[in-house]
C-alpha positions in Angstrom: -79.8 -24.7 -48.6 -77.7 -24.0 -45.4 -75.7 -27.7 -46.2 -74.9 -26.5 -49.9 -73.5 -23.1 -48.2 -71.6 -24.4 -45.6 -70.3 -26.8 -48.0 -69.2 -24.1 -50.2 -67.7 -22.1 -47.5 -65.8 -25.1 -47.0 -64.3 -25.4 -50.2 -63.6 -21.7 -49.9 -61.0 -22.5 -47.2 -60.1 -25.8 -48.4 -59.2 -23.4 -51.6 -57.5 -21.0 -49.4 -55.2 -23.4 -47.7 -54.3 -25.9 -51.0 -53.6 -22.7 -52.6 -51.5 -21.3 -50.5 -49.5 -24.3 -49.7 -49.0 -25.0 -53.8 -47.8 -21.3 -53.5 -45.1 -22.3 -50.8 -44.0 -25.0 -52.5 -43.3 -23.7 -56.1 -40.0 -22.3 -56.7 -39.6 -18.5 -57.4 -42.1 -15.8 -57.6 -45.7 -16.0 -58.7 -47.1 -12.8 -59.6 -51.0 -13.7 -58.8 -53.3 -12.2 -56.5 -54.9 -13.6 -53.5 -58.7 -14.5 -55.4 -56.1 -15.9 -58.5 -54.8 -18.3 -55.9 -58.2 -19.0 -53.9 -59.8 -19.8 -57.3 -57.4 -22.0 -58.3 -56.8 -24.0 -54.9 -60.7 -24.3 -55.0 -61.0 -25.5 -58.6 -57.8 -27.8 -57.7 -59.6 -29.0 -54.5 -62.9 -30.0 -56.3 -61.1 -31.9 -58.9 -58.7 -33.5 -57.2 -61.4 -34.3 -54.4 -63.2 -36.0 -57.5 -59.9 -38.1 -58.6 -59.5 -39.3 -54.9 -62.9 -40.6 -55.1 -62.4 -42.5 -58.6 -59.4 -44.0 -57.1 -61.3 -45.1 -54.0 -59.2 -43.2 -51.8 -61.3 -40.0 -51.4 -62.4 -41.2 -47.6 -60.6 -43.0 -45.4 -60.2 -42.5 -41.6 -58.2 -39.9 -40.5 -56.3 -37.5 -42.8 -57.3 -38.0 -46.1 -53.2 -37.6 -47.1 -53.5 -39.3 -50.5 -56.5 -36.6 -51.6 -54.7 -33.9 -49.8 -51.4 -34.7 -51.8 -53.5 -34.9 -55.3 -55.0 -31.4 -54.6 -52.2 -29.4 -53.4 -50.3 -30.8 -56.9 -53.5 -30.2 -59.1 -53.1 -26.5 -57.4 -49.3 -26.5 -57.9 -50.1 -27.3 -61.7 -52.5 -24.5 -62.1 -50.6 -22.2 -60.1 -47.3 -22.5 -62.2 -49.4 -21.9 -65.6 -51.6 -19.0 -64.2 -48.7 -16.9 -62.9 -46.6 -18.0 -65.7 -43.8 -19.9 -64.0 -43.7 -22.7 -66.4 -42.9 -20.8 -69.4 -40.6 -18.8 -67.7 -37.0 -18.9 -69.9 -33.6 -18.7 -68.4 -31.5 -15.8 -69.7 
């Protein structure tokens, strides 16, 4: 029980910090709160977590820069549709 919280607690922060970086690196304003962008950069972190692992990249030694690179894009993706930056129209 204490490894599947501490596990969870660490994709909490993982969440935290793929969020917010997805946040830095989109262009313009996004109008989300900070649990919208935790949620996503968590969901974002699992799945792309997942997709490193199909592509046999999930562990390696060191930084895992490959996995951290799918994430923080998967969170960029999720961000720009949540806050509505994609559909955004130029006037």
């Amino acid at each position: 029980m204490v490894a599947f919280m501490v596990t969870v607690a660490g994709a909490v922060v993982a969440g935290l910090i793929v969020g917010a970086i997805a946040r830095l690196l989109l262009p313009g304003r996004q109008n989300i709160s900070l649990g919208a962008t935790v949620l996503i950069g968590f969901l974002a972190a699992l799945v792309g977590g997942l997709i490193a692992q199909f592509l046999g990249v999930g562990d390696t030694d060191g930084i895992d820069w490959i996995k951290l690179f799918i994430q923080i894009g998967l969170a960029m993706i999720g961000i720009g549709f949540w806050s509505g930056t994609f559909f955004r129209t130029q006037d």
